[in-house]
C-alpha positions in Angstrom: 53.0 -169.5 -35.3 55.9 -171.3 -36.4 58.2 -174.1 -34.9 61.4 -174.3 -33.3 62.2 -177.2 -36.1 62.0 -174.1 -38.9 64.5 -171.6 -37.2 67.7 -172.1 -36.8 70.6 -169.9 -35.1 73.9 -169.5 -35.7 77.2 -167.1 -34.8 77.3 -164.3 -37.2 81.4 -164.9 -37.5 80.0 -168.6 -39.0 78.6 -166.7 -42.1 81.1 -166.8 -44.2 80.5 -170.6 -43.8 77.1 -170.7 -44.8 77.3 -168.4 -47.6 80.8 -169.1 -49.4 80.8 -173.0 -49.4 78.9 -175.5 -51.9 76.0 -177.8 -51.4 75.7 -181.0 -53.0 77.2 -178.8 -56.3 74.8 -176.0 -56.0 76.0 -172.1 -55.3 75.0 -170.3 -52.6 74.0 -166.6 -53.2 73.6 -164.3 -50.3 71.9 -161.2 -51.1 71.1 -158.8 -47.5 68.2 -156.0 -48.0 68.9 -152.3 -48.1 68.8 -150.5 -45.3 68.6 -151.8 -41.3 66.0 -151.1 -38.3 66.7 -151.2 -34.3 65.5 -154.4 -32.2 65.2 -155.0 -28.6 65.1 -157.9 -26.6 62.7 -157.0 -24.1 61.9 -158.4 -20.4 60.9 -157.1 -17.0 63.7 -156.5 -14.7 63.6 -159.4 -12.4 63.9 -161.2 -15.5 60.5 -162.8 -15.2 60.6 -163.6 -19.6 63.8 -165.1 -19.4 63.1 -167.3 -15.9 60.4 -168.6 -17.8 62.5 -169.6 -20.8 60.6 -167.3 -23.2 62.4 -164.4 -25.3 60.7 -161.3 -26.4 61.8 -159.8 -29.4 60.8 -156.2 -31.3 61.9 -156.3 -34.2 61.5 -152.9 -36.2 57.5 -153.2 -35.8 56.9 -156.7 -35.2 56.8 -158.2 -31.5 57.7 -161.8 -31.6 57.7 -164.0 -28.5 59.6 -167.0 -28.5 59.8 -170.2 -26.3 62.2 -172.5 -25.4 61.4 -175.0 -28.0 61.2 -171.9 -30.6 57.7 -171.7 -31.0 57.2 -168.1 -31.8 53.9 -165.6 -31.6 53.4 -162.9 -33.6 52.1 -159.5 -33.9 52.7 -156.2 -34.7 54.5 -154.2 -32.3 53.0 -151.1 -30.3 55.6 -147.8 -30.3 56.4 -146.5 -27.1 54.1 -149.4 -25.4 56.5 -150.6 -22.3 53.8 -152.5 -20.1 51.4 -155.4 -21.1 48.3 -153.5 -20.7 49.8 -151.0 -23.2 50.0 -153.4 -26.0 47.8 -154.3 -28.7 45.4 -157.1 -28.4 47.2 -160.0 -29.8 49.0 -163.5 -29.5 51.6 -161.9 -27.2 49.8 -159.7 -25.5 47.8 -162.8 -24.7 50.6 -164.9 -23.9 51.9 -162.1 -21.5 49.3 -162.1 -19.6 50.7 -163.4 -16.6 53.2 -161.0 -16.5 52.8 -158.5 -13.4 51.3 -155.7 -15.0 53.2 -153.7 -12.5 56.5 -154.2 -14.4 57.5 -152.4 -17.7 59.1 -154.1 -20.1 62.5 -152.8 -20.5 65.5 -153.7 -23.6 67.9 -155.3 -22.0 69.5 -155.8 -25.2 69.3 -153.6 -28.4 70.7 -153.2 -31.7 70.4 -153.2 -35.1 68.8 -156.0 -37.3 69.2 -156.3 -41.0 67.1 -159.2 -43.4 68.7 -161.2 -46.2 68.2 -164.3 -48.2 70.4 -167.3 -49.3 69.5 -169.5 -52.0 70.9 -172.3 -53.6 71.1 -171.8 -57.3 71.8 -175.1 -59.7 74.2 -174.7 -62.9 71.2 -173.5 -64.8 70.5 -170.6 -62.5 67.1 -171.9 -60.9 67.1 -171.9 -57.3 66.8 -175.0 -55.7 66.5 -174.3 -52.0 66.4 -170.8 -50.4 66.6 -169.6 -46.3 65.5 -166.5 -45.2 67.9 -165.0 -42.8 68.2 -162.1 -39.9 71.3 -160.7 -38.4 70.8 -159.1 -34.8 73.6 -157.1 -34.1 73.8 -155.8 -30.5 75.1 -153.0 -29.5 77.2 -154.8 -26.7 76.8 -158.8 -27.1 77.5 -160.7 -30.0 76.0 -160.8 -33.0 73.9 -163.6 -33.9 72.3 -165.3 -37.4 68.2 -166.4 -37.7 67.7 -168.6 -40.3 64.6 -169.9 -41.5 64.8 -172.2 -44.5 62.5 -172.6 -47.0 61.7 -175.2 -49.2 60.9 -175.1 -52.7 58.1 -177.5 -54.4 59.9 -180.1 -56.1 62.9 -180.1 -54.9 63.0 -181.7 -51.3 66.6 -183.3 -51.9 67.8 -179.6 -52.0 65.9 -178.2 -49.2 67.3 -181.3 -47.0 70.5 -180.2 -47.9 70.3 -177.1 -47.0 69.2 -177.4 -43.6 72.3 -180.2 -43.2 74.3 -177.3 -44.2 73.1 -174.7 -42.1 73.7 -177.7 -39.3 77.0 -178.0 -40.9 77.9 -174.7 -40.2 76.8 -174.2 -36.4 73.0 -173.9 -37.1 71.4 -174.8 -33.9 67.2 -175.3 -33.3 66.4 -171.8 -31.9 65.3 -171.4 -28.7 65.0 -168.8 -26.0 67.4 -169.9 -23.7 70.4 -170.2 -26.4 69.5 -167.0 -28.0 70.1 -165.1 -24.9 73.2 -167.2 -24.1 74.7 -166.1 -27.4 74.2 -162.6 -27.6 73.7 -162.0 -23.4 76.3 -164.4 -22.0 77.3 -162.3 -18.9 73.9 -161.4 -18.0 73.4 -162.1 -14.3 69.5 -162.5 -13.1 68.1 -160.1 -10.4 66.6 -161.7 -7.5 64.2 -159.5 -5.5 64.2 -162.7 -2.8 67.8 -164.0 -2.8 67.7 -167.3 -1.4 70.1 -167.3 1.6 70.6 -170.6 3.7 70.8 -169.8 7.5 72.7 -173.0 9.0 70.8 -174.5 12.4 73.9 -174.6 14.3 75.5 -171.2 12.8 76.0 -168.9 14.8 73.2 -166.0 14.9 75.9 -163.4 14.4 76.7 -164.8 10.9 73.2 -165.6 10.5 72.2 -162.0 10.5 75.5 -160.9 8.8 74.5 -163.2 6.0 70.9 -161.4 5.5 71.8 -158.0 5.9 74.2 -159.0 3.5 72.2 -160.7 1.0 69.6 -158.1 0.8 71.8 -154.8 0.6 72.7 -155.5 -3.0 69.0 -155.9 -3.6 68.5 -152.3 -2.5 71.4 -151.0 -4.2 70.3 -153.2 -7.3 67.4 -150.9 -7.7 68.6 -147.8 -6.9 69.2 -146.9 -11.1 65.4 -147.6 -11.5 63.9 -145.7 -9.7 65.6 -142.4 -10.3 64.7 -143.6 -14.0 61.4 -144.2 -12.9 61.2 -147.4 -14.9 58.1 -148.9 -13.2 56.7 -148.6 -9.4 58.5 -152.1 -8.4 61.8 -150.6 -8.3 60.8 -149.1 -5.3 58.8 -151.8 -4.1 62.0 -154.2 -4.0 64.1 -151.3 -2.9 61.7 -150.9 0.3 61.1 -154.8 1.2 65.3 -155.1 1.1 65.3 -152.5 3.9 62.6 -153.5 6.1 64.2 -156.8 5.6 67.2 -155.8 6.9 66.1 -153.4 9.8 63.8 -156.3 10.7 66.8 -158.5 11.2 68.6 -155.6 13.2 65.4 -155.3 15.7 64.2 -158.7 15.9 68.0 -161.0 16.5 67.7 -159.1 19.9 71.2 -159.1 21.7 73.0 -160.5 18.3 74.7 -156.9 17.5 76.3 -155.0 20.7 73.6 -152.2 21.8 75.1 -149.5 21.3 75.8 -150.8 17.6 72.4 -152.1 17.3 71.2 -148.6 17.1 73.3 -146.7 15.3 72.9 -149.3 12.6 68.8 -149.0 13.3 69.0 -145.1 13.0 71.0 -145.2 9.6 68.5 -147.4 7.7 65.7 -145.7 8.8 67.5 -142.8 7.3 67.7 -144.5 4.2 63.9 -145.2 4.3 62.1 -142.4 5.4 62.7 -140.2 2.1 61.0 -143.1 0.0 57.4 -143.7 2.0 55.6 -140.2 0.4 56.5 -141.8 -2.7 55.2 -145.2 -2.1 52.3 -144.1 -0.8 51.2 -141.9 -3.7 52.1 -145.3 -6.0 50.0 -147.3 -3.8 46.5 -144.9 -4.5 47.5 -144.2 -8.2 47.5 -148.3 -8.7 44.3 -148.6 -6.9 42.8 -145.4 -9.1 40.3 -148.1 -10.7 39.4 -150.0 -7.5 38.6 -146.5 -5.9 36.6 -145.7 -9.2 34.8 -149.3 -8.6 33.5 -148.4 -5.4 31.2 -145.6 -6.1 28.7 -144.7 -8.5 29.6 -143.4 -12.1 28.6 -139.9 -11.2 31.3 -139.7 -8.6 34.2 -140.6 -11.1 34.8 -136.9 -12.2 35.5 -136.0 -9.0 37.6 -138.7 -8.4 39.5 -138.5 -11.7 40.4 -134.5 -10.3 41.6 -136.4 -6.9 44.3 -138.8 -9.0 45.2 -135.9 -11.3 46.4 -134.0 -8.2 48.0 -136.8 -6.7 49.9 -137.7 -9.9 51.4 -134.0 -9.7 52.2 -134.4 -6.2 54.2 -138.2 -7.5 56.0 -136.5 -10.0 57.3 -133.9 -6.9 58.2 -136.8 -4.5 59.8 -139.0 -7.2 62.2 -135.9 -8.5 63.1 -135.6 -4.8 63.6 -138.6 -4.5 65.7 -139.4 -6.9 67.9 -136.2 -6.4 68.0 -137.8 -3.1 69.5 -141.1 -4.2 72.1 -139.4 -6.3 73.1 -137.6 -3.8 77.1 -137.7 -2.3 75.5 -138.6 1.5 73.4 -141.1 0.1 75.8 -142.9 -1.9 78.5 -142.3 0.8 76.4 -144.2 3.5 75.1 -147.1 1.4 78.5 -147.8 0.4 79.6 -147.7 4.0 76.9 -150.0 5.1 77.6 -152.4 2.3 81.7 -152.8 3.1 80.8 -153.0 6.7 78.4 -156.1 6.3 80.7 -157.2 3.3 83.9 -157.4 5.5 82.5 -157.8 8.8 85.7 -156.8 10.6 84.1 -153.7 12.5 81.0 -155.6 13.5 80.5 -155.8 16.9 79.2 -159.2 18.3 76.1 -159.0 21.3 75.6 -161.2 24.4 73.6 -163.4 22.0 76.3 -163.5 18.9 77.6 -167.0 19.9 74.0 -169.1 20.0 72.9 -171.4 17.6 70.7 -169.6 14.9 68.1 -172.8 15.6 68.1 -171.9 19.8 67.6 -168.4 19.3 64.9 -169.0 16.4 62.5 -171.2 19.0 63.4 -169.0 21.3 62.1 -165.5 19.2 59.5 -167.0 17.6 58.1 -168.8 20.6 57.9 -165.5 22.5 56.2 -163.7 19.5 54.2 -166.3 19.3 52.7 -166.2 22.4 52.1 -162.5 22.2 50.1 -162.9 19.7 47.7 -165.2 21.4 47.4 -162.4 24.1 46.9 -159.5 22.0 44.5 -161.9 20.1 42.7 -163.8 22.9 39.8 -160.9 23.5 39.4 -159.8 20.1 36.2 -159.0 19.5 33.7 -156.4 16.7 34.2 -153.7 19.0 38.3 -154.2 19.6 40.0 -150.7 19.0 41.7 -150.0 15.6 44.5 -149.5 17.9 44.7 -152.9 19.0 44.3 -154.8 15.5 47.2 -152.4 14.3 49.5 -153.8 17.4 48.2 -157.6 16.3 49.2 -156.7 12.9 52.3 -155.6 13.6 53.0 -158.6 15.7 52.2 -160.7 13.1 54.4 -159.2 10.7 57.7 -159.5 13.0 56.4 -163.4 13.4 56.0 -163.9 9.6 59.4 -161.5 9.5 61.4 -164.4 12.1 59.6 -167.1 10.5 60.9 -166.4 7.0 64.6 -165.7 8.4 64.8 -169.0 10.1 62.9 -171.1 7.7 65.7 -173.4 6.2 66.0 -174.7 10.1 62.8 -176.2 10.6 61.2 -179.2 8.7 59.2 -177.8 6.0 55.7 -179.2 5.9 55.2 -178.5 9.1 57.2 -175.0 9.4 54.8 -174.3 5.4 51.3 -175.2 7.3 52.1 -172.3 9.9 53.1 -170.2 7.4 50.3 -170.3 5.5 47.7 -169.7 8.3 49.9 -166.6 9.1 49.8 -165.6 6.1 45.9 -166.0 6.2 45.7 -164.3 8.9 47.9 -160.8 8.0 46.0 -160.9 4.2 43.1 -159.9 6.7 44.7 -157.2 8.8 47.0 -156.0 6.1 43.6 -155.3 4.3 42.1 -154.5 7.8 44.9 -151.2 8.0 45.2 -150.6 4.4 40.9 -149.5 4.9 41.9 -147.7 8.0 44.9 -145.7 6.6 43.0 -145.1 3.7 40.4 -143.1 5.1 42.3 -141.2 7.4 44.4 -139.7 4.7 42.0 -139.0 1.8 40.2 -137.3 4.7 43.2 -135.2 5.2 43.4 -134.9 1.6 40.2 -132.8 1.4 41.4 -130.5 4.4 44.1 -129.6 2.7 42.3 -128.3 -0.6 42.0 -125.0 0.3 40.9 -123.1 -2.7 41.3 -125.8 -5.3 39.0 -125.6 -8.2 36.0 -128.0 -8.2 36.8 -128.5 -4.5 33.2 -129.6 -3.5 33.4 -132.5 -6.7 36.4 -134.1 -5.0 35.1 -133.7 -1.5 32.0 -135.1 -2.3 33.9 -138.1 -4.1 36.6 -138.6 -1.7 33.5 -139.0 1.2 31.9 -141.3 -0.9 35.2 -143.5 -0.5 35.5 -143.1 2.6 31.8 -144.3 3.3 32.8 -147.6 1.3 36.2 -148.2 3.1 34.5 -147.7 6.3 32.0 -150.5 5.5 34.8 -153.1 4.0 36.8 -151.9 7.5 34.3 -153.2 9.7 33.8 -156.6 7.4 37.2 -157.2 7.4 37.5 -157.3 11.1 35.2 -160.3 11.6 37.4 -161.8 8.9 40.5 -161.5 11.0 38.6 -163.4 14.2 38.0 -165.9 12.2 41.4 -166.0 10.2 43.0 -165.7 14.2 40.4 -168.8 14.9 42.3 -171.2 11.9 45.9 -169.6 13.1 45.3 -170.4 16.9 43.6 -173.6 16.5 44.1 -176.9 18.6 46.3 -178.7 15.9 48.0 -175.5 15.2 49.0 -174.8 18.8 50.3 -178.3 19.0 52.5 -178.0 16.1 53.5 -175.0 16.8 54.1 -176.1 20.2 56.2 -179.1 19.2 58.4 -176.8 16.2 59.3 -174.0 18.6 59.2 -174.4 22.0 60.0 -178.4 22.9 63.2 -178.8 20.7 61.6 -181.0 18.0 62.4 -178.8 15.4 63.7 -182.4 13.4 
């Protein structure tokens, strides 16, 4: 590890600067090594390395991470590695760890680096004071200096001198944050979650305008991802921005004029439909280990056999889906849909356009509310799936209309709610996840036919299914007493008093 004090940057065009002028009457001689290598500056698409003010550089075969005060970590780099996991065990890969593991780690910036050295020679030819130095040269960006100076026993005066020159000459304490505004300056963050106020007396027609608005770049964002097929997220983020957005469409009830309403509901769940085989098949291939975890050792050929199929059938659904993407319809339609919530001319307002986004948002969430208390009142062990799926669903449009219209309601109270929902759909989103689960690696084994070591994967997909069954069943008395914290006394009160008696402030 070395310090931010030791490193110093500086704007390649200042090298003439550093390297021409004398210091204190001693020469400086600039000599580069033969030869260059490729870097990268590496992070995960929503930016995660650069939101928290570290830089990861890979430098021919050395992976450095650097902080915002220019402490750096060390260790050699691992070729073709683009994930965490994938790394070597080492200071960075330790330091990373909090990284989601779902998200590779892409170059958003690459070039070519070259090493040098400067040193200070006196009139007798012995070098007082020397810096080691790195030019990254980006392919689009500006190129940038890395000094590191070095001093030499004996002569402290010169090696003071030196770093006042390199100040002298533009030399800034490196950091991650500078590094990427000199050689990135025009790079603009992704936001998976864009953060978009909803006024409480706007109108709900502007309200919704505003979401659908502020979520359709988020889609379109990660369109180029996953017909790369960069990592799993891309179409994680690109399905959560629709939902979003056909939430809004079916939940601001009488906001858009009917007939509108449903065209506009029909053409995103055009949009969606083509990308749920592939999520699904990313969902089990994720959970490969959990599903290995669950049964014994023995079982885990047949299993392995299961996953090697499904990967097959991914690679199928992602090529079609990405053919799909590129299509001319697609790309006609999304572009559509954008300039029409973009310019907002050929909107058509509903008989509930003109309220106040903090009326209709006691109103909505009120009703939901209280549906959920009915569906939820008579839960018991022996409830139908069918029924927790309904209470689940519910749940989600509440959590959905909760999130929309949060900025309107005062916050610790409006967060306390959240988080027992939240609670409370961990259980049955877990509670349908089991459910689902079964049903279809069931119908994965009917559909087999004459597959080769048919009766290992049977035999290991039943296993599963055994297991998933039990957790089902323990996760339903977990959502009674999740409903019990969501629907208690205090929580009905406030809720009361947020939604439903005009207290919101």
């Amino acid at each position: 590890m070395t310090t931010g004090d030791d490193i110093y940057y500086l704007a390649a065009a200042r090298l003439g600067d550093l390297a021409e002028r004398d210091v204190q009457n001693l020469k400086p001689v600039l000599e580069w090594t033969e030869g260059s290598r490729p870097f990268a500056i590496r992070d995960c698409f929503d930016q995660s390395l650069r939101m928290s003010r570290r830089l990861l550089l890979e430098d021919g075969g050395l992976l450095e991470l650097i902080s915002a005060t220019g402490e750096a970590l060390r260790q050699p780099a691992t070729p073709q590695a683009r994930f965490v996991a994938e790394f070597a065990e080492g200071p960075v890969k330790a330091a990373l760890a909090g990284l989601s593991p779902l998200r590779a780690l892409l170059p958003i910036v690459s070039g070519m680096a070259r090493s040098g050295r400067l040193a200070l020679i006196d009139a007798e030819g012995k070098t007082r004071a020397r810096a080691e130095l790195r030019e990254l040269q980006p392919t689009d960006g500006n190129a940038v200096i890395l000094v590191t100076p070095q001093a030499l026993r004996g002569y402290d005066r010169a090696f003071h001198d030196l770093v006042a020159h390199i100040r002298d000459c533009g030399g800034t304490p490196l950091g991650a944050g500078n590094l990427y505004r000199m050689i990135d300056p025009a790079s603009i963050g992704y936001v998976a979650k864009p953060k978009i106020e909803v006024g409480r007396e706007e109108t709900a027609f502007d309200a919704a305008n505003d979401l659908i608005d502020g979520y359709l770049p988020v889609a379109r964002a990660n369109e180029q991802g996953i017909i790369a097929d960069l990592d799993t997220e891309f179409l994680h983020d690109y399905r959560v921005a629709l939902r979003k957005i056909r939430s809004v469409l079916s939940l601001f009830k009488g906001v858009y004029d009917p007939g509108q309403t449903a065209e506009l509901k029909a053409r995103f769940s055009a949009l969606m439909a083509p990308t749920g085989p592939l999520r699904d098949l990313d969902v089990y291939l994720l959970a490969q280990q959990d599903f290995c975890d669950l049964v014994p050792e023995r079982m885990h050929d047949g299993l392995d056999r299961v996953f090697a199929r499904l990967r097959d059938r991914r690679e199928e659904e992602q090529a079609r889906l990405a053919a799909h993407l590129r299509s001319k319809g697609y790309q006609k339609d999304i572009k559509a849909l954008s300039k029409l919530f973009s310019k907002r001319r050929k909107l058509l307002p509903g008989p509930n356009a003109s309220r106040a986004s903090f009326d209709l948002a006691c109103e909505l969430i009120w009703k939901r509310y209280r549906r959920i208390r009915r569906i939820a009142a008579d839960m018991t062990a022996d409830t139908p799936d069918e029924e927790v799926h309904r209470l689940r669903i519910e749940c989600k449009k509440l959590r959905y209309l909760m999130e929309f219209f949060g900025p309107v309601f005062p916050q610790d109270d409006f967060q306390n709610v959240l988080k027992r929902l939240k609670e409370l759909q961990d259980s049955l989103g877990l509670f349908n996840d089991y459910a689902v689960q079964q049903i279809r690696l069931q119908a994965f084994t009917e559909d087999l036919g004459d597959e080769p070591h048919k009766l290992d994967m049977a035999q290991s997909v039943g296993a599963v299914v055994i297991v998933l069954h039990q957790k089902q069943l323990a996760e339903r008395e977990k959502i009674v007493a999740a409903f019990t914290r969501f629907n208690s006394d205090r929580m009905q009160r406030t809720i009361r008093r947020l939604f439903h008696e005009g207290k919101g402030f």
